[in-house]
Backbone as XML, in Angstrom:
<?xml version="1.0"?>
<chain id="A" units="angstrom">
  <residue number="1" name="UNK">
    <atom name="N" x="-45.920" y="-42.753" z="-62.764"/>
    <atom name="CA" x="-45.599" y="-43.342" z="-64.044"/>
    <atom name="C" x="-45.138" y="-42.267" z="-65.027"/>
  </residue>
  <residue number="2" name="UNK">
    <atom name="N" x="-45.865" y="-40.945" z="-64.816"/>
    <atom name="CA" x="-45.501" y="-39.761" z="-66.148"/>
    <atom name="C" x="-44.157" y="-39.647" z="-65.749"/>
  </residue>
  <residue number="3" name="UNK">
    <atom name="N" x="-43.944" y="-39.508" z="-64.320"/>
    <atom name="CA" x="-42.566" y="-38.672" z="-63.688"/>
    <atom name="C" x="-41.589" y="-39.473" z="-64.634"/>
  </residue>
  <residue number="4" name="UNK">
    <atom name="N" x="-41.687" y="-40.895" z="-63.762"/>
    <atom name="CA" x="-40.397" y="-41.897" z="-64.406"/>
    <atom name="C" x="-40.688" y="-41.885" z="-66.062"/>
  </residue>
  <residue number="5" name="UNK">
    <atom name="N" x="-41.443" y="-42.088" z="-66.610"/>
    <atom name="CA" x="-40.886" y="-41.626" z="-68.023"/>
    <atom name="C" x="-40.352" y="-40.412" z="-68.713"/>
  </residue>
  <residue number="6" name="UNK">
    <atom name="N" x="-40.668" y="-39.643" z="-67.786"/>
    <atom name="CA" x="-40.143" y="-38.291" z="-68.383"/>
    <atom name="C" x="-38.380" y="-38.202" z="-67.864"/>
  </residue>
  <residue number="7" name="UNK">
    <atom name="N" x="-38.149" y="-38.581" z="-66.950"/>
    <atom name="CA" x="-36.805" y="-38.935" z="-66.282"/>
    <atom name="C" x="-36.520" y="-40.422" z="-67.454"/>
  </residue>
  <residue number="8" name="UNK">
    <atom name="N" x="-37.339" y="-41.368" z="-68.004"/>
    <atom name="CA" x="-36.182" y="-42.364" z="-68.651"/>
    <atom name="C" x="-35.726" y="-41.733" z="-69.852"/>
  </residue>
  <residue number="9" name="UNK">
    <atom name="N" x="-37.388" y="-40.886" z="-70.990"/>
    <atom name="CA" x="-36.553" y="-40.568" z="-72.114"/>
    <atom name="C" x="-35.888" y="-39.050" z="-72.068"/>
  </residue>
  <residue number="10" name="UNK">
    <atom name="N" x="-35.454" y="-38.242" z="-70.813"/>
    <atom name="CA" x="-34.197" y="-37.151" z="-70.630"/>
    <atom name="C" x="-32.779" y="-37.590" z="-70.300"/>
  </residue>
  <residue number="11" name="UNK">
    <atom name="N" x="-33.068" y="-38.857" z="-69.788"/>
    <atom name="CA" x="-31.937" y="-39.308" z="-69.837"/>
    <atom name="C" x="-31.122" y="-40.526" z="-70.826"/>
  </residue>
  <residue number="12" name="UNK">
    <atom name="N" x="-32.073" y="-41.162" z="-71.859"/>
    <atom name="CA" x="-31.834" y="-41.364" z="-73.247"/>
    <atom name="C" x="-31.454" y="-40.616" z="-73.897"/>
  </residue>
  <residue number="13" name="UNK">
    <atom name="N" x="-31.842" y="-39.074" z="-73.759"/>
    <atom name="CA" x="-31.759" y="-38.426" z="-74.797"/>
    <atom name="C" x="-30.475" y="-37.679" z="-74.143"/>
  </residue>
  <residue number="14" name="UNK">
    <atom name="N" x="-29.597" y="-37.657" z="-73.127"/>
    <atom name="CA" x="-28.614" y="-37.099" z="-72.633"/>
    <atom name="C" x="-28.712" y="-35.973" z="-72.357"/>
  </residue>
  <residue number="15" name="UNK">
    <atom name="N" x="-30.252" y="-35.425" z="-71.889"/>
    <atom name="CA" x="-30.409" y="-33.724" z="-71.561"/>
    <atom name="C" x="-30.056" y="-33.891" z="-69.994"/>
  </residue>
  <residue number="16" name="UNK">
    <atom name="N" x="-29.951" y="-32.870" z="-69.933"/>
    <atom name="CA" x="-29.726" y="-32.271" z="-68.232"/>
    <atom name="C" x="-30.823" y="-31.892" z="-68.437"/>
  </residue>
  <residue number="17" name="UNK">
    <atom name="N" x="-31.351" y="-31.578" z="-66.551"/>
    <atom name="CA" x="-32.803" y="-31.742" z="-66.193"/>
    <atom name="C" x="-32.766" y="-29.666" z="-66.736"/>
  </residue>
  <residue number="18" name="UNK">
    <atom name="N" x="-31.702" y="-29.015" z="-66.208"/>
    <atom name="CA" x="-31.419" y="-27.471" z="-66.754"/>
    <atom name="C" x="-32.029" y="-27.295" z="-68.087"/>
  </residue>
  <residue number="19" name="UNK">
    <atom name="N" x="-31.562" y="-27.865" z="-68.853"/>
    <atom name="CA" x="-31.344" y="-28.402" z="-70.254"/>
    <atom name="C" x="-33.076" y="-28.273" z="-70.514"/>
  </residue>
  <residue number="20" name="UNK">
    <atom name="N" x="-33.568" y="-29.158" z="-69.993"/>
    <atom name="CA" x="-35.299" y="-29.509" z="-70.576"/>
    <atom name="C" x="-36.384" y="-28.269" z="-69.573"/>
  </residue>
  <residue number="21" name="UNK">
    <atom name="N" x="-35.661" y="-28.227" z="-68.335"/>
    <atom name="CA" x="-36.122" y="-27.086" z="-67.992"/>
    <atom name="C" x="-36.279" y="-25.732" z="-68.571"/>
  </residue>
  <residue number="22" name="UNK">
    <atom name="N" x="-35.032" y="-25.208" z="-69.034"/>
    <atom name="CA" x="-35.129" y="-24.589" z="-69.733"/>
    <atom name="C" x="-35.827" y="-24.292" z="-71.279"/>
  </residue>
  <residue number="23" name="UNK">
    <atom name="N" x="-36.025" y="-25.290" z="-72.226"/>
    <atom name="CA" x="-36.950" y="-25.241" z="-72.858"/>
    <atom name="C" x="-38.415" y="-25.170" z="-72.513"/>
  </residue>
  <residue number="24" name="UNK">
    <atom name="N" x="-38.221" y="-26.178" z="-71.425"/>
    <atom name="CA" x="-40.464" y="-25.846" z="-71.356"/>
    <atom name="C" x="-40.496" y="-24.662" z="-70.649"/>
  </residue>
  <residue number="25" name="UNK">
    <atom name="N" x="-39.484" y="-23.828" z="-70.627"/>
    <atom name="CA" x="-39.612" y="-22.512" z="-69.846"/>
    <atom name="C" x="-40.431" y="-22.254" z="-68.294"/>
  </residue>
  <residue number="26" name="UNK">
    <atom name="N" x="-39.560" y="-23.674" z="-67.418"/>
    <atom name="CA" x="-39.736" y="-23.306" z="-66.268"/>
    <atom name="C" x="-38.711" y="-23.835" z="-65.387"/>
  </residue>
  <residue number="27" name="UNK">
    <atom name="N" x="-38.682" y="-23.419" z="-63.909"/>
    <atom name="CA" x="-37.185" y="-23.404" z="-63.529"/>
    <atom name="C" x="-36.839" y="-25.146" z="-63.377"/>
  </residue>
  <residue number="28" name="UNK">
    <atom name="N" x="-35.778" y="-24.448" z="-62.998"/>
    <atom name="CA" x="-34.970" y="-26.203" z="-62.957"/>
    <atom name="C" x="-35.287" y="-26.883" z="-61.563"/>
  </residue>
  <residue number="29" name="UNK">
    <atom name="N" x="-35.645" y="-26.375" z="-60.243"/>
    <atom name="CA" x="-36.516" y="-26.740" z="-59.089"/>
    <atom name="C" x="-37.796" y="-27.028" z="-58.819"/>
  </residue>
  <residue number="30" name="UNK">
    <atom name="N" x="-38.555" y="-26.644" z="-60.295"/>
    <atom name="CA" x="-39.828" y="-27.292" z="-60.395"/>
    <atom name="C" x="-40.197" y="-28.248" z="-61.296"/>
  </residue>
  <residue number="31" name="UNK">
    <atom name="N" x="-39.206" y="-28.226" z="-62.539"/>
    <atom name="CA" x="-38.644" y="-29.145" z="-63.017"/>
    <atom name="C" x="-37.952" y="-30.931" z="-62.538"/>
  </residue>
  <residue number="32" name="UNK">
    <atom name="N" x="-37.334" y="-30.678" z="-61.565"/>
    <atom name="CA" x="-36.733" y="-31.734" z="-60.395"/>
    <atom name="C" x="-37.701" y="-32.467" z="-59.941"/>
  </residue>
  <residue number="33" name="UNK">
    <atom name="N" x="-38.907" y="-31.534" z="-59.429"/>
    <atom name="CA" x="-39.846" y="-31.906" z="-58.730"/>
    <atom name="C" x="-40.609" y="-32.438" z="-59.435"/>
  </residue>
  <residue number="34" name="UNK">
    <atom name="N" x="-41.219" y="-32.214" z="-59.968"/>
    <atom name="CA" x="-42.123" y="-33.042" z="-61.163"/>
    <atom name="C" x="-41.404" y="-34.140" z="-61.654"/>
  </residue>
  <residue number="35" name="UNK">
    <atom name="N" x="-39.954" y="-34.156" z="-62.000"/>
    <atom name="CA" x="-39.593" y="-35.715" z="-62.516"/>
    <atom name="C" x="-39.479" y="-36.575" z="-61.168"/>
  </residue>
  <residue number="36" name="UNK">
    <atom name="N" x="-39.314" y="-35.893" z="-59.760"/>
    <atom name="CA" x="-38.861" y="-37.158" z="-58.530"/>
    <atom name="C" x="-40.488" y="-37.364" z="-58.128"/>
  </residue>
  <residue number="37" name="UNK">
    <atom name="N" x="-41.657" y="-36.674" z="-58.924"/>
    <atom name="CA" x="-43.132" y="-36.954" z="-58.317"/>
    <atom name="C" x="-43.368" y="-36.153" z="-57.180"/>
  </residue>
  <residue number="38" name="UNK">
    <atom name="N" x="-42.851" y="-35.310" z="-56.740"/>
    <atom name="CA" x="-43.001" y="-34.668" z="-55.562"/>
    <atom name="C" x="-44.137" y="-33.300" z="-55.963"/>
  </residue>
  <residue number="39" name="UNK">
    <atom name="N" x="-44.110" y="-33.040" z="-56.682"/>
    <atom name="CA" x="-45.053" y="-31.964" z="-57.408"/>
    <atom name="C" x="-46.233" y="-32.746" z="-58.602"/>
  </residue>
  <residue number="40" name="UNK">
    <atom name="N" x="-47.352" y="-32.409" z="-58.556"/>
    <atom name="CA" x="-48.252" y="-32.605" z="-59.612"/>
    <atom name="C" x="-47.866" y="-31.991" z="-60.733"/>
  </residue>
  <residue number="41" name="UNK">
    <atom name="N" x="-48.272" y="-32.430" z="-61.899"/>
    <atom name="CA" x="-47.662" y="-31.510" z="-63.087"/>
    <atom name="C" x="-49.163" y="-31.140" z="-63.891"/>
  </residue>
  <residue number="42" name="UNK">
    <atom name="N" x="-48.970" y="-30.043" z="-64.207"/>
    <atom name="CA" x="-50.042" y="-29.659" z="-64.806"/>
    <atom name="C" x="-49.805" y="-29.948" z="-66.227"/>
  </residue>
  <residue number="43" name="UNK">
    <atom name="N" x="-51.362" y="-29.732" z="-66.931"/>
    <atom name="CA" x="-51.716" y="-30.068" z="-68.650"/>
    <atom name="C" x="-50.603" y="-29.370" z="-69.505"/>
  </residue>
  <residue number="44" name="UNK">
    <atom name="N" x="-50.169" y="-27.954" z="-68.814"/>
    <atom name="CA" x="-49.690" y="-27.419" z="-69.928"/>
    <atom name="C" x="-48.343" y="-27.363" z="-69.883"/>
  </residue>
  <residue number="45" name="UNK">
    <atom name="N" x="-47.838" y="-27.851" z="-68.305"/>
    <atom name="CA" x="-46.298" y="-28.610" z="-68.034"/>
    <atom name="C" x="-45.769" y="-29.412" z="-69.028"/>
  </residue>
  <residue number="46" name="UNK">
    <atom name="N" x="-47.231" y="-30.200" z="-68.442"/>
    <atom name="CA" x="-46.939" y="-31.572" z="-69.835"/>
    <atom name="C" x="-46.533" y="-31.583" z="-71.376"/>
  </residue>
  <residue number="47" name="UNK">
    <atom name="N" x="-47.413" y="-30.465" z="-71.983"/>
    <atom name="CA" x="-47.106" y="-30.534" z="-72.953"/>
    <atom name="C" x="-45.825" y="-29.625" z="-73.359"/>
  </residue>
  <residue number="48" name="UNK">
    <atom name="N" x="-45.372" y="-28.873" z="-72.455"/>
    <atom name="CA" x="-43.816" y="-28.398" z="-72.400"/>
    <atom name="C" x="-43.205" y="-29.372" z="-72.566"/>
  </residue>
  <residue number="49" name="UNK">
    <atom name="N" x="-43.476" y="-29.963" z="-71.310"/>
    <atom name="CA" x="-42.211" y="-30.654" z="-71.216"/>
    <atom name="C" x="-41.935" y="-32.103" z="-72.367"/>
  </residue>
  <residue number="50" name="UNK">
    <atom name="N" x="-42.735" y="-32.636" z="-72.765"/>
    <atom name="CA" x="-43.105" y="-33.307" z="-74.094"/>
    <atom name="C" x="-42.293" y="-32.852" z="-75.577"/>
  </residue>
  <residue number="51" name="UNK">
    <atom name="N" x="-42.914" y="-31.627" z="-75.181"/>
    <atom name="CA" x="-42.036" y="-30.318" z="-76.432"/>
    <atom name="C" x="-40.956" y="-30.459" z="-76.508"/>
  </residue>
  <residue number="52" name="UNK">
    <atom name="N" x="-40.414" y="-30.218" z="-75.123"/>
    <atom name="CA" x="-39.051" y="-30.106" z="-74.705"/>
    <atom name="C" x="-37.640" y="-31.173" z="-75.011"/>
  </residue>
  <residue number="53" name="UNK">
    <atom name="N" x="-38.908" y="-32.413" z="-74.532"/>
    <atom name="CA" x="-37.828" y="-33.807" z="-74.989"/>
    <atom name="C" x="-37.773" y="-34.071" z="-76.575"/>
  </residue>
  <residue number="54" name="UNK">
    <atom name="N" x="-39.196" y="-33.608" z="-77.046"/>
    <atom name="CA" x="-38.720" y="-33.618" z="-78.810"/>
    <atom name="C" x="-39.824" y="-35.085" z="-78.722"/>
  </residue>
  <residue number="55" name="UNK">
    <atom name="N" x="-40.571" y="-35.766" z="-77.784"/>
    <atom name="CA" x="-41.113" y="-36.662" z="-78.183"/>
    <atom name="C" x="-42.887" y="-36.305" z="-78.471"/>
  </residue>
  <residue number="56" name="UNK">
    <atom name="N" x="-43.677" y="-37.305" z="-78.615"/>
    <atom name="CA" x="-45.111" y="-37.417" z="-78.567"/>
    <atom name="C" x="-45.588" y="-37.829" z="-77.058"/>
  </residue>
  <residue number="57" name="UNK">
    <atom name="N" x="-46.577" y="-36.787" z="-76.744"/>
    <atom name="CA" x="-46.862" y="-36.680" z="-75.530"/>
    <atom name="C" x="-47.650" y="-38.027" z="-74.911"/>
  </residue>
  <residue number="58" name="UNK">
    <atom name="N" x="-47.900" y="-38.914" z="-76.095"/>
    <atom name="CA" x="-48.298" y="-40.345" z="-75.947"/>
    <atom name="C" x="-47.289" y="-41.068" z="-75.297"/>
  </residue>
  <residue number="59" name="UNK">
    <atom name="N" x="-45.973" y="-41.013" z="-75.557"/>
    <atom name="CA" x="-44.978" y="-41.585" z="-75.130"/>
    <atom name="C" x="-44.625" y="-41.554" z="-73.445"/>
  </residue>
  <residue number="60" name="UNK">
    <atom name="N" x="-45.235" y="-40.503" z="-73.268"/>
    <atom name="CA" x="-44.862" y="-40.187" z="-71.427"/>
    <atom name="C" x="-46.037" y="-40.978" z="-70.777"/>
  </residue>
  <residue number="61" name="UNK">
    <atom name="N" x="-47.394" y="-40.940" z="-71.103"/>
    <atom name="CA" x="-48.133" y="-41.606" z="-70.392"/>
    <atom name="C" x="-48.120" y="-43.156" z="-70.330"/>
  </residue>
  <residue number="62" name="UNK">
    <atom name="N" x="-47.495" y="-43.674" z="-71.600"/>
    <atom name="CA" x="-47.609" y="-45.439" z="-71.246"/>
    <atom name="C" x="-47.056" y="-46.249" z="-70.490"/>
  </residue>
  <residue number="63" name="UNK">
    <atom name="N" x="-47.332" y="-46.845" z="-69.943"/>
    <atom name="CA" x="-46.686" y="-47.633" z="-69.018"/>
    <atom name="C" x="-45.203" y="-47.867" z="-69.421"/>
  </residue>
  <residue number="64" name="UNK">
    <atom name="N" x="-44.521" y="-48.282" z="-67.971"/>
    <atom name="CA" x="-43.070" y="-48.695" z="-68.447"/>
    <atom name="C" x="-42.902" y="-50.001" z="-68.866"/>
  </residue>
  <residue number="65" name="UNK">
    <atom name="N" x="-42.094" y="-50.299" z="-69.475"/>
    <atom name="CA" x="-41.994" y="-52.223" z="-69.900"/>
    <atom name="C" x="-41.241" y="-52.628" z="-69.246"/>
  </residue>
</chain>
């Protein structure tokens, strides 16, 4: 559920996965992985990557509608 929201609002927001990778300051292959679920993401991923999209880290955990 985190993955796919973090993949719906990067791609609302028209970032490349490079793009958000690069802000939460980690590569773009572990980056990938964490949005296709293939990797666990850790606490402080999260709040990168949260950072990164510019949203509230509330927003990634809620369910999709």
């Amino acid at each position: 559920m985190i993955s796919a929201n973090i993949r719906k609002v990067r791609k609302a927001r028209n970032f490349s996965q490079d793009y958000v990778a690069m802000k939460a300051r980690i590569s773009q292959n572990a980056y990938s992985k964490i949005e296709l679920g293939y990797s666990k993401i850790s606490l402080e991923r999260f709040f990168l990557i949260a950072d990164a999209l510019g949203v509230d880290y509330t927003q990634l955990i809620q369910p999709n509608d």
